[in-house]
VMD Tcl script that builds the backbone (N, CA, C; Angstrom):
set m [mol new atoms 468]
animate dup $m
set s [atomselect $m all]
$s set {name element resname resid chain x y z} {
  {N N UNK 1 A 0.835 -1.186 0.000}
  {CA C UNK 1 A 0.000 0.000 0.000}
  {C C UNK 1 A 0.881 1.250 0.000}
  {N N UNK 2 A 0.232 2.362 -0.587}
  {CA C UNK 2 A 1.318 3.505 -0.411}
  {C C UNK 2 A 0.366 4.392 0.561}
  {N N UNK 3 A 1.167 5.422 0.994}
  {CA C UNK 3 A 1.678 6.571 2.085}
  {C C UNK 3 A -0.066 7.274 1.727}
  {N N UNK 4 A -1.161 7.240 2.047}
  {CA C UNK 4 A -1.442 7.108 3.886}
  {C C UNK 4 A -2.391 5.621 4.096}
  {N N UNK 5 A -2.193 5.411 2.716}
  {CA C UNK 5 A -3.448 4.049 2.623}
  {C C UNK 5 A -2.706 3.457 3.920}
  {N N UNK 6 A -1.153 3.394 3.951}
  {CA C UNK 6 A -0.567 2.342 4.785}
  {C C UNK 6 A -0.256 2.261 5.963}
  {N N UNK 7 A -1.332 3.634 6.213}
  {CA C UNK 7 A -1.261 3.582 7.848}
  {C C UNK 7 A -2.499 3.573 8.312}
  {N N UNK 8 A -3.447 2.860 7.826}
  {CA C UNK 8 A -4.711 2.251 8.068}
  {C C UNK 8 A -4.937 0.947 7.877}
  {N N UNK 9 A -4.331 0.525 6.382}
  {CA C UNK 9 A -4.040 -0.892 5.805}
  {C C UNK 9 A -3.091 -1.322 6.033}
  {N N UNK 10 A -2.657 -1.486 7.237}
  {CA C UNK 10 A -0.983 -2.081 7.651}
  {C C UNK 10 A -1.259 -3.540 7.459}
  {N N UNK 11 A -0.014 -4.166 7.455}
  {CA C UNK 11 A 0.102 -5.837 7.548}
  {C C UNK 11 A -0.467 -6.375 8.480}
  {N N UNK 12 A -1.021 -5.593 9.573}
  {CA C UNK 12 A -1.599 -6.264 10.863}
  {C C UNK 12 A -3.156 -6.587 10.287}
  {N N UNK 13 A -3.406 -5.646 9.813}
  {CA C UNK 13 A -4.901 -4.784 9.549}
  {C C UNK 13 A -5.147 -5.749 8.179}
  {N N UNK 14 A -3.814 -6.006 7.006}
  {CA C UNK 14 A -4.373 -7.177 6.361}
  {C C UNK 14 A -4.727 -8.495 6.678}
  {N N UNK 15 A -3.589 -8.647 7.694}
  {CA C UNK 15 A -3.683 -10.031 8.296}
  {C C UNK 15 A -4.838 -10.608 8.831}
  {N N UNK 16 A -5.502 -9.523 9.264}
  {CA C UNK 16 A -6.649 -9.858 10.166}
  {C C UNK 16 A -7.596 -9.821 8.970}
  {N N UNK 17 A -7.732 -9.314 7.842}
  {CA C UNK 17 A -8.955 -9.204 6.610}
  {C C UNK 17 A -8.911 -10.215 6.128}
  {N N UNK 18 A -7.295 -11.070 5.976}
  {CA C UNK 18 A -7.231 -12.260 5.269}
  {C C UNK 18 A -7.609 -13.742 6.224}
  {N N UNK 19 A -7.515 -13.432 7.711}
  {CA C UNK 19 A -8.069 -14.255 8.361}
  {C C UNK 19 A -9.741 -14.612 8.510}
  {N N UNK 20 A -10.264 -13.870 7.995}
  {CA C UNK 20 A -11.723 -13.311 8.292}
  {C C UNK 20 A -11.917 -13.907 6.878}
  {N N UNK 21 A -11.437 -13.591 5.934}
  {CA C UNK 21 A -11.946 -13.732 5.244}
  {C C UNK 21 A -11.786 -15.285 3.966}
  {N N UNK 22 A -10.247 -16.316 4.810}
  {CA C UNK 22 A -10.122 -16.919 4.409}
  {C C UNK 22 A -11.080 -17.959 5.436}
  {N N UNK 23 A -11.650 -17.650 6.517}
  {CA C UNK 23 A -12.179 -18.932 7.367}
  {C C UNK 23 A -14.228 -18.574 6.887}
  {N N UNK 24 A -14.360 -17.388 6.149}
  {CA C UNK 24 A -15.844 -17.432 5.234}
  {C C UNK 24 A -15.752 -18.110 3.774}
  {N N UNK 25 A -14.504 -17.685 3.054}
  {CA C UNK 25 A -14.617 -18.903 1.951}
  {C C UNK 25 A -14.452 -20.043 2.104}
  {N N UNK 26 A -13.775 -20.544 3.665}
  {CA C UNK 26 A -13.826 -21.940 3.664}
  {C C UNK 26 A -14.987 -22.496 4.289}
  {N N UNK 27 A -15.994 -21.962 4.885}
  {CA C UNK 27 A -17.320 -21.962 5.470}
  {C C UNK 27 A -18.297 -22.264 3.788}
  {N N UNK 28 A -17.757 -21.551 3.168}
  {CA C UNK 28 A -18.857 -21.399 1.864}
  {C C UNK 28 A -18.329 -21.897 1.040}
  {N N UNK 29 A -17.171 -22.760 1.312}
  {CA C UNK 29 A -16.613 -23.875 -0.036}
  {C C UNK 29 A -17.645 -25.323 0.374}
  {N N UNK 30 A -17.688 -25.103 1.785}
  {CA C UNK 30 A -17.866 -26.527 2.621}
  {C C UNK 30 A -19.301 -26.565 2.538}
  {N N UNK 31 A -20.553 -25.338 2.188}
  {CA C UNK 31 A -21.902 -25.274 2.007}
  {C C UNK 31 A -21.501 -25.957 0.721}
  {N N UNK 32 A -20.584 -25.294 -0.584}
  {CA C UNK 32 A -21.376 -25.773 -1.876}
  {C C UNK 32 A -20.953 -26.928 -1.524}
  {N N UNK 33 A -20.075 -27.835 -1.156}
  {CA C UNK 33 A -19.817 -28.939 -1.425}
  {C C UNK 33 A -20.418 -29.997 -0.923}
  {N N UNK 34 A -21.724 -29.567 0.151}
  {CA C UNK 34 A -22.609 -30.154 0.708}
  {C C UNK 34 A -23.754 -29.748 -0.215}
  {N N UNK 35 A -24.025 -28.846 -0.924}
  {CA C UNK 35 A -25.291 -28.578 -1.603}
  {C C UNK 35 A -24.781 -29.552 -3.259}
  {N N UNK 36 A -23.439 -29.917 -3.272}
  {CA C UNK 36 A -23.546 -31.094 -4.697}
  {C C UNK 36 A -23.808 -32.467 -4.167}
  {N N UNK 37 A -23.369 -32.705 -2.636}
  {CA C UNK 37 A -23.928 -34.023 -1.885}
  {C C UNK 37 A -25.315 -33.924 -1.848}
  {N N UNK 38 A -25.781 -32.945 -1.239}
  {CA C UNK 38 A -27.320 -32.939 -1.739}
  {C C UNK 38 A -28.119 -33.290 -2.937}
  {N N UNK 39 A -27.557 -32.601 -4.245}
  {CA C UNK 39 A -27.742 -32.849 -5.316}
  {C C UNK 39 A -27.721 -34.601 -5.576}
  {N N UNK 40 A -26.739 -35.270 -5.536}
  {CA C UNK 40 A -26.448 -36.589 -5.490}
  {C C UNK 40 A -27.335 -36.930 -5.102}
  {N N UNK 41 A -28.213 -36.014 -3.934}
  {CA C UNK 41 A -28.636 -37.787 -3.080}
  {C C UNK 41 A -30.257 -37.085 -3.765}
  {N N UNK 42 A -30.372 -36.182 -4.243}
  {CA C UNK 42 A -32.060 -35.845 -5.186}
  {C C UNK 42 A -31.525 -36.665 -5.945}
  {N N UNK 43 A -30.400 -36.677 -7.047}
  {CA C UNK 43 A -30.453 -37.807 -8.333}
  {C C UNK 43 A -30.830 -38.770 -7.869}
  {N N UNK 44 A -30.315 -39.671 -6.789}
  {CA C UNK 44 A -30.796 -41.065 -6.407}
  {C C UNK 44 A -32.443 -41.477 -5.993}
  {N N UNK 45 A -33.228 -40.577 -6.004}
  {CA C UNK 45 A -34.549 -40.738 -5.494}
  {C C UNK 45 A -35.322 -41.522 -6.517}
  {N N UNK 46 A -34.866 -41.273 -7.951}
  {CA C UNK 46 A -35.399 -42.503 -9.327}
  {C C UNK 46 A -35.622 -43.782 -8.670}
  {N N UNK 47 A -34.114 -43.740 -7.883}
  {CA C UNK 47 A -33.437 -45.367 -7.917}
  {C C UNK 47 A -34.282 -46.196 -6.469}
  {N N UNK 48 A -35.506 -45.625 -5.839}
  {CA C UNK 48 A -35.946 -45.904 -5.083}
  {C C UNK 48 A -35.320 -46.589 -4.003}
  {N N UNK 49 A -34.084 -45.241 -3.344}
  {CA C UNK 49 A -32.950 -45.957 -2.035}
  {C C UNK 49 A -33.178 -45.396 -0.620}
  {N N UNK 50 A -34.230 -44.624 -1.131}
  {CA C UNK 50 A -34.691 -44.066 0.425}
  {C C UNK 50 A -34.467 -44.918 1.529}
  {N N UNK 51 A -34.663 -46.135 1.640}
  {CA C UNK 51 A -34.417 -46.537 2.800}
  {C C UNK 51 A -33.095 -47.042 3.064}
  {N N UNK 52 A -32.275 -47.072 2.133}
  {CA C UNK 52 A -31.032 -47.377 2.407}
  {C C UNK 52 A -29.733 -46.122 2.344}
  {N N UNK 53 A -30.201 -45.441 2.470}
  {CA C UNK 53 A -29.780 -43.712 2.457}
  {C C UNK 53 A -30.793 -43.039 3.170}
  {N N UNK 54 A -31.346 -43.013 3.962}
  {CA C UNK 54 A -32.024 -42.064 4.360}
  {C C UNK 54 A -31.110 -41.452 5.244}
  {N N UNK 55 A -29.998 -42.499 6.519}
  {CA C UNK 55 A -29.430 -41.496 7.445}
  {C C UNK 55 A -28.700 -40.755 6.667}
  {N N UNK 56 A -27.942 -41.243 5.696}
  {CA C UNK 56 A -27.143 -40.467 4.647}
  {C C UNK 56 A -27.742 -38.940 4.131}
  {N N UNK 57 A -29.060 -39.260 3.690}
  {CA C UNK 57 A -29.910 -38.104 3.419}
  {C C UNK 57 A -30.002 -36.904 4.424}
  {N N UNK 58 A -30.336 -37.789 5.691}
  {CA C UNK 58 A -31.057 -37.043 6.738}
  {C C UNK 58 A -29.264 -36.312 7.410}
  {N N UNK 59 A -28.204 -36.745 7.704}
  {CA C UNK 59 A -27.098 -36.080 8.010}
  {C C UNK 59 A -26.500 -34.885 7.150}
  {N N UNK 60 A -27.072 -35.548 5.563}
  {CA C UNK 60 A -26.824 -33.794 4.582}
  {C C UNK 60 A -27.422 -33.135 4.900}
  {N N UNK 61 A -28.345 -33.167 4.808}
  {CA C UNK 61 A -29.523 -31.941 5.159}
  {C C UNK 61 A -29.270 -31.133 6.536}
  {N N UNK 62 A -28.923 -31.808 7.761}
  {CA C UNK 62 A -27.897 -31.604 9.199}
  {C C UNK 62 A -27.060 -30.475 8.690}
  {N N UNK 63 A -26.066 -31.393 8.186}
  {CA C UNK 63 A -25.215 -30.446 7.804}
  {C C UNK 63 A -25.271 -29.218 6.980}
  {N N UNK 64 A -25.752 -29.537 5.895}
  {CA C UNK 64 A -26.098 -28.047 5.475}
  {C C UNK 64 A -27.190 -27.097 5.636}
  {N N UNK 65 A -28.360 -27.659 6.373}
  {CA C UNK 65 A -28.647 -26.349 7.627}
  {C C UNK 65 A -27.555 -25.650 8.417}
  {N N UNK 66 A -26.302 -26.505 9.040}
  {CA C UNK 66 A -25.706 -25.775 9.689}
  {C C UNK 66 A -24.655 -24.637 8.468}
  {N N UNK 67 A -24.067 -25.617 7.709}
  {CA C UNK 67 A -23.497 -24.952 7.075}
  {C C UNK 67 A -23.846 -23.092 6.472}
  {N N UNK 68 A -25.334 -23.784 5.945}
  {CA C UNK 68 A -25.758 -22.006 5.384}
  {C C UNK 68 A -26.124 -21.084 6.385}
  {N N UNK 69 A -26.180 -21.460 7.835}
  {CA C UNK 69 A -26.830 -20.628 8.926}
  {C C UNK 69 A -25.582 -20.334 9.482}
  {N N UNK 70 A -24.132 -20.675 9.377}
  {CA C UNK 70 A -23.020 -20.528 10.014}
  {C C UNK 70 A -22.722 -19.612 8.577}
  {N N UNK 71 A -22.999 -19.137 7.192}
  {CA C UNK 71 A -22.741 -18.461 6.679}
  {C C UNK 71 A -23.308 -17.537 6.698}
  {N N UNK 72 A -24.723 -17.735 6.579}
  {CA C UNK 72 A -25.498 -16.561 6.916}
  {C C UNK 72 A -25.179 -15.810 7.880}
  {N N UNK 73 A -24.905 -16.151 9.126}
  {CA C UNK 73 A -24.158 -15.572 10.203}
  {C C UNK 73 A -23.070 -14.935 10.352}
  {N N UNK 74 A -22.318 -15.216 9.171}
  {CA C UNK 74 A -20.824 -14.629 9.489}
  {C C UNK 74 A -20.804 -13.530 8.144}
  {N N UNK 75 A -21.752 -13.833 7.610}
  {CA C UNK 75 A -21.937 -12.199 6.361}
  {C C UNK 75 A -22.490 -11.488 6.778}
  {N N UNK 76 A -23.751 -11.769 7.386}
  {CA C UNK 76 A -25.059 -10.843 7.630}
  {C C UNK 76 A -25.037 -10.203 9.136}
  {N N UNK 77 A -25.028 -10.564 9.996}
  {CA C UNK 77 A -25.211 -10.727 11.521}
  {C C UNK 77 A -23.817 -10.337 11.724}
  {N N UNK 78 A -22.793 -10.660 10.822}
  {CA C UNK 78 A -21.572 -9.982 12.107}
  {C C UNK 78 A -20.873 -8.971 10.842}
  {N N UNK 79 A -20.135 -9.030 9.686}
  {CA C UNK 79 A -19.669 -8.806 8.655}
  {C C UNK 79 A -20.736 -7.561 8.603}
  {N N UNK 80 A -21.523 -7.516 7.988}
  {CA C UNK 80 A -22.429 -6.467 7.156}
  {C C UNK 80 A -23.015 -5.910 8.824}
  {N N UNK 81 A -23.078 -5.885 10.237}
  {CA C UNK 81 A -23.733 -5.269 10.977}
  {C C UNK 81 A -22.508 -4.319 11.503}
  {N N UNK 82 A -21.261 -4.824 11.755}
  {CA C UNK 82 A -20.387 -4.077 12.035}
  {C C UNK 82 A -19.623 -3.169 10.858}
  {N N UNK 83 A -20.024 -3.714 9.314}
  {CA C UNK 83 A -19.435 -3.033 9.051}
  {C C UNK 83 A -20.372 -1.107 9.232}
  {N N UNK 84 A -22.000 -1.255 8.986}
  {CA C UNK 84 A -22.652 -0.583 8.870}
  {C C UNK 84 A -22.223 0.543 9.800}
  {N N UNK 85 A -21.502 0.019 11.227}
  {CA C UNK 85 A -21.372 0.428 12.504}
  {C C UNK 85 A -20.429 1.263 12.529}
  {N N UNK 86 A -19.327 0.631 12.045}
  {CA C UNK 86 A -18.276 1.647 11.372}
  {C C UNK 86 A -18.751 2.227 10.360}
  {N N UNK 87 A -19.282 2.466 9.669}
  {CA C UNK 87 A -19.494 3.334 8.650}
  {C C UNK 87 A -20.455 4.650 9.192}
  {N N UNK 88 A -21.035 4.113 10.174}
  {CA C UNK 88 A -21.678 5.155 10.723}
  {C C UNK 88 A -20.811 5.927 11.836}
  {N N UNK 89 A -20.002 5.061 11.669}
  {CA C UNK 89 A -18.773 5.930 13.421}
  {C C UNK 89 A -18.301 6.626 12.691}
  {N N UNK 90 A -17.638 6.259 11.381}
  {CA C UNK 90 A -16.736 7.146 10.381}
  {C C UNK 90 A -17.132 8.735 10.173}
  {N N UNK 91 A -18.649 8.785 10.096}
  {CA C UNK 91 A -19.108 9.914 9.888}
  {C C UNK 91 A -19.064 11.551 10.875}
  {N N UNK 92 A -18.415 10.238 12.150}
  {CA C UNK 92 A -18.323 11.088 13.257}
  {C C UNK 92 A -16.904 11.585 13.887}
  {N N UNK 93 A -15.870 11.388 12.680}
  {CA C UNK 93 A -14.177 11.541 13.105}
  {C C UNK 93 A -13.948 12.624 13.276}
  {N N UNK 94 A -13.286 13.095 14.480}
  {CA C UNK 94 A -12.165 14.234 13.936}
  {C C UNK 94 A -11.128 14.428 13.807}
  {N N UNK 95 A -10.496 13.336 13.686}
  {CA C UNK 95 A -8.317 13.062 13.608}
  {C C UNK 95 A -8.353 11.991 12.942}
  {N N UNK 96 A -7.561 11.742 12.533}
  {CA C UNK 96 A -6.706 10.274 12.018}
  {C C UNK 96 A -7.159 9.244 13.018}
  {N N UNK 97 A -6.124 9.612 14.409}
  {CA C UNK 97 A -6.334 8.876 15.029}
  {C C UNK 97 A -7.907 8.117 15.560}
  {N N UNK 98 A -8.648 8.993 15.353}
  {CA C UNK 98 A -9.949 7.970 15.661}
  {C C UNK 98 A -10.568 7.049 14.473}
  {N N UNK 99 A -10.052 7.310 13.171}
  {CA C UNK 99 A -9.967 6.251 12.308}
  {C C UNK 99 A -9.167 5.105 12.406}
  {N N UNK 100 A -8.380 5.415 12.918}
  {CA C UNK 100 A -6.861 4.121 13.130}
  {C C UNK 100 A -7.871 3.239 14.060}
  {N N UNK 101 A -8.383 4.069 15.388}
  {CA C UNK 101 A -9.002 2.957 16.813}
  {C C UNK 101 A -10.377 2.254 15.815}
  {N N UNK 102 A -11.307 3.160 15.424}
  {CA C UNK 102 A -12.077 2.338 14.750}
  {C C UNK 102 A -12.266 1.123 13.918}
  {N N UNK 103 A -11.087 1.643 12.970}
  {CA C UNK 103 A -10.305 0.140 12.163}
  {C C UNK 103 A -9.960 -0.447 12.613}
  {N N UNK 104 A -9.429 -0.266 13.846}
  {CA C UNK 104 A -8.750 -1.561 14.749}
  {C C UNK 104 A -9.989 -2.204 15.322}
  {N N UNK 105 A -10.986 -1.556 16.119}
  {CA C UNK 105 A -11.795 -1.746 16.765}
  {C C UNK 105 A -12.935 -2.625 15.922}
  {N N UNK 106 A -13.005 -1.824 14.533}
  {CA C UNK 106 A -13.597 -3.344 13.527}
  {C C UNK 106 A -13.759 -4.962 13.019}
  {N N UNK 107 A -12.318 -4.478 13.058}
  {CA C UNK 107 A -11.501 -5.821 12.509}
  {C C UNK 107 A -11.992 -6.672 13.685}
  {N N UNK 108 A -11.204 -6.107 14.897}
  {CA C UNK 108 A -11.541 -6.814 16.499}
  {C C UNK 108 A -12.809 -7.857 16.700}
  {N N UNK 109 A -13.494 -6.691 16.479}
  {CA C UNK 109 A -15.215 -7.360 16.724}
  {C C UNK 109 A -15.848 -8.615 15.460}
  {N N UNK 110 A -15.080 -7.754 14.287}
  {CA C UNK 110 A -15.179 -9.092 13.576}
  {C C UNK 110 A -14.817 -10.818 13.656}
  {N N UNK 111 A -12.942 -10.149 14.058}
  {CA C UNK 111 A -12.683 -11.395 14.382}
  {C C UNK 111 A -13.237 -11.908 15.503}
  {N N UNK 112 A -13.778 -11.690 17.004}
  {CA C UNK 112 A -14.044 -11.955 17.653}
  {C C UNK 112 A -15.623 -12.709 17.568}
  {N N UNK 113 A -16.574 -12.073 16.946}
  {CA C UNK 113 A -18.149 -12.734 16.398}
  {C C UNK 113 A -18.090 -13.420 15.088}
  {N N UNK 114 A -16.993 -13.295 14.875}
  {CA C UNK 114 A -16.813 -14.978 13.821}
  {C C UNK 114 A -16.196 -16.107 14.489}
  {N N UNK 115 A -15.894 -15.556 15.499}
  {CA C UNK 115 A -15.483 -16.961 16.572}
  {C C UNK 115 A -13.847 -17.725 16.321}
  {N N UNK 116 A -13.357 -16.375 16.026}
  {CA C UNK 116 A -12.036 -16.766 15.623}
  {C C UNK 116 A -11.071 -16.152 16.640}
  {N N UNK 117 A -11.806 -15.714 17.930}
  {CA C UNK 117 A -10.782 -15.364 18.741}
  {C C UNK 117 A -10.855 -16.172 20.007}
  {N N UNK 118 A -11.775 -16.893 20.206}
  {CA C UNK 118 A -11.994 -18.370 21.181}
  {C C UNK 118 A -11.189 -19.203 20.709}
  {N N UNK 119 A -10.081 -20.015 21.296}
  {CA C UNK 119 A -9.384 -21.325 20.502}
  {C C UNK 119 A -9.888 -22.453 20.797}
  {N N UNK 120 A -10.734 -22.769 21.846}
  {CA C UNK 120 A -11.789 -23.935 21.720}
  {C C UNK 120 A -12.839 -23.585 20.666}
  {N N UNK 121 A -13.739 -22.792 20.504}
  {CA C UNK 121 A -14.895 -22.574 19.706}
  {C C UNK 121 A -14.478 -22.871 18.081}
  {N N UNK 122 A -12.986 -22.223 17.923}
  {CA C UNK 122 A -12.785 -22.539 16.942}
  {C C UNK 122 A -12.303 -23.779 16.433}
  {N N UNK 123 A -11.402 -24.534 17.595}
  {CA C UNK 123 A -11.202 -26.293 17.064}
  {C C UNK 123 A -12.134 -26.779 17.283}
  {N N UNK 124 A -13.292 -26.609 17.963}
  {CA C UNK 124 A -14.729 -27.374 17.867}
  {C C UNK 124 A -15.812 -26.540 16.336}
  {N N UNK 125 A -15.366 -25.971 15.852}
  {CA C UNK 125 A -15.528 -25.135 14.350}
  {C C UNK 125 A -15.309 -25.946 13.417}
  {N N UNK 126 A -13.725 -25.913 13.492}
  {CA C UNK 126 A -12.611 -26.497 12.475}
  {C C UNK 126 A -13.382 -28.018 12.238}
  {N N UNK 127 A -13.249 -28.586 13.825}
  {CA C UNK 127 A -13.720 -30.197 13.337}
  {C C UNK 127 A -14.850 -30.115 13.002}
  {N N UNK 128 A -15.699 -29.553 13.386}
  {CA C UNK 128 A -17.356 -29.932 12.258}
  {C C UNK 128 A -17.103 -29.648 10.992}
  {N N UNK 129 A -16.504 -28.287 10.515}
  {CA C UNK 129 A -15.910 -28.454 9.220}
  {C C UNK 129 A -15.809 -29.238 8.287}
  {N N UNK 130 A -14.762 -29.722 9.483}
  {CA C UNK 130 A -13.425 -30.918 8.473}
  {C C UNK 130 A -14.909 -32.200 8.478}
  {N N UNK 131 A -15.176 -32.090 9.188}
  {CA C UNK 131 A -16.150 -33.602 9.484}
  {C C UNK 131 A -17.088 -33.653 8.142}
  {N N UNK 132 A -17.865 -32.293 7.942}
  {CA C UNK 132 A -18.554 -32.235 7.227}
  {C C UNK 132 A -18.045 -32.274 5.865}
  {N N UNK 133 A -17.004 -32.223 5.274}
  {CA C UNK 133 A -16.432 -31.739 4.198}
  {C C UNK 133 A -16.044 -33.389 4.012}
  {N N UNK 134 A -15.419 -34.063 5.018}
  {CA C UNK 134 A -15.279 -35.681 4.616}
  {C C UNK 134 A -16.168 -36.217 4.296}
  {N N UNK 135 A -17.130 -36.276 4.678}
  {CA C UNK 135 A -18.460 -36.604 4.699}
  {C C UNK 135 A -19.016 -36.537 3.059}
  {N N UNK 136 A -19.139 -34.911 2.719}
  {CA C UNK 136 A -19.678 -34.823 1.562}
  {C C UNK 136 A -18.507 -35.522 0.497}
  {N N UNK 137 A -17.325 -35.302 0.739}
  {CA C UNK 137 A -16.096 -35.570 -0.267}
  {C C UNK 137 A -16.681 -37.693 -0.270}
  {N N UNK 138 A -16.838 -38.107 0.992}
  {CA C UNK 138 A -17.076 -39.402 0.676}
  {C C UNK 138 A -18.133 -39.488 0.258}
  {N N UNK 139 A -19.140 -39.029 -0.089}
  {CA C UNK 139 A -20.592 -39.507 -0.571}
  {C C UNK 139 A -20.511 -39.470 -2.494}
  {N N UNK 140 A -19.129 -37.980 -2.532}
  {CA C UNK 140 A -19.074 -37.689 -4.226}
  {C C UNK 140 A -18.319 -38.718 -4.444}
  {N N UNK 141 A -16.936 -39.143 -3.943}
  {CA C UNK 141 A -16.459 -40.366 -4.136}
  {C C UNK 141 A -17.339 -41.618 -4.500}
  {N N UNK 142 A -18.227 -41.950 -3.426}
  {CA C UNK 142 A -18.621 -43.111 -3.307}
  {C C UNK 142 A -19.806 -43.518 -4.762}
  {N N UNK 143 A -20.322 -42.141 -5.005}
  {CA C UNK 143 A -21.040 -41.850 -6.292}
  {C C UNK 143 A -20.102 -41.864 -7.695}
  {N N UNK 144 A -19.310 -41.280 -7.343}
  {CA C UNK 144 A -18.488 -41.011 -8.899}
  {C C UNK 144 A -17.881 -42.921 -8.863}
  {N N UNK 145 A -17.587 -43.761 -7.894}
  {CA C UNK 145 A -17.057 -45.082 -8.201}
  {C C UNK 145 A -18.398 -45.729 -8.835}
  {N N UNK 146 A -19.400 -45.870 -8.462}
  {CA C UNK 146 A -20.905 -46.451 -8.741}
  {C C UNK 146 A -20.879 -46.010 -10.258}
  {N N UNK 147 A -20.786 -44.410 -10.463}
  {CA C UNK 147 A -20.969 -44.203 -12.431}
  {C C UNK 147 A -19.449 -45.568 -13.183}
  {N N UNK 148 A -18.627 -45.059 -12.782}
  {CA C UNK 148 A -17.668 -46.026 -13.114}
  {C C UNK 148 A -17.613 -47.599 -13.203}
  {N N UNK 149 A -18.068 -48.181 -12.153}
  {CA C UNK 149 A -18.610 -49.359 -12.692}
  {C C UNK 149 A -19.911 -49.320 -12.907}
  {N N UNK 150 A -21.221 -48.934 -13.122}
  {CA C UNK 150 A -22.158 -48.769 -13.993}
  {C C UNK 150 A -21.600 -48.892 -15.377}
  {N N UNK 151 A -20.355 -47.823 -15.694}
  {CA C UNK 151 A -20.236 -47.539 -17.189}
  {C C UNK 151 A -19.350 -49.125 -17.459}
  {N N UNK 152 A -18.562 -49.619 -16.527}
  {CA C UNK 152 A -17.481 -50.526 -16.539}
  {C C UNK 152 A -18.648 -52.094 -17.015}
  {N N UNK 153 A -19.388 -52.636 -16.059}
  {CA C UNK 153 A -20.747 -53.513 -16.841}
  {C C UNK 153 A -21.661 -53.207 -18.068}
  {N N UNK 154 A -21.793 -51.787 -18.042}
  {CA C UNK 154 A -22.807 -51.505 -19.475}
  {C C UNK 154 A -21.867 -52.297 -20.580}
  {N N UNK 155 A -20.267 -51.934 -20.505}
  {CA C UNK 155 A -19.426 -51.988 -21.809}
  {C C UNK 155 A -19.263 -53.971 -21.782}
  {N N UNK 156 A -19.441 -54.376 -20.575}
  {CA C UNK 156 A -19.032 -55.786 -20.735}
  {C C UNK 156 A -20.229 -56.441 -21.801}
}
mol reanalyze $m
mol bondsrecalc $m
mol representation Tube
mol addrep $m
């Protein structure tokens, strides 16, 4: 950044934008990738497997309630309420310096109501995550092997 951007946008001040903002794209990689497990398991409803997938069914759906309500939450409710907050404090500066505390004071609250400043909240985060993301990654697996030998008997 150059001379004065860079005394608002310091490396601290990125660090913290790129933390925030790399733990919402990984929140909203882990929705779509539960909303194509979803998808999968609507294709299979032809194949009349409801009862042999249903917990399968019934744990996507789990999960991506949580998933889109843990996004919804971290755009809407904390992201877009604080930023509004600052934007309305902004209007009220009279130095530098009370822009510097505000920006700091932003970032803060962000990171803090995205739950990235608890280190339990967040390894109990991380693992539903990770849990959920195995989960869907094994269901596309377990589907993409089934087209493969489907296609592997059609050809015999």
């Amino acid at each position: 950044m150059r001379w004065p951007l860079n005394l608002i946008l310091s490396k601290k001040a990125l660090t913290k934008y790129q933390i925030i903002f790399r733990h919402l794209f990984n929140c909203k990689y882990i929705e779509r990738q539960l909303c194509q497990t979803w998808l999968i398991h609507q294709s299979t409803r032809e194949l009349k497997l409801q009862k042999s997938i249903n917990s399968s069914y019934l744990l996507t759906q789990k999960m991506l309630h949580f998933a889109k309500n843990l996004v919804y939450y971290l755009v809407y409710e904390v992201l877009e309420q604080k930023w509004l907050k600052f934007e309305q404090a902004m209007n009220n500066v009279a130095n530098f310096d009370e822009i510097l505390e505000l920006h700091r004071n932003f970032l803060d609250e962000c990171l803090r109501e995205s739950l990235l400043m608890d280190q339990n909240l967040l390894k109990i985060l991380s693992k539903i995550n990770r849990t959920c993301l195995i989960f869907s990654t094994s269901i596309q697996n377990l589907t993409e092997n089934m087209k493969v030998n489907r296609q592997v008997n059609v050809r015999i």
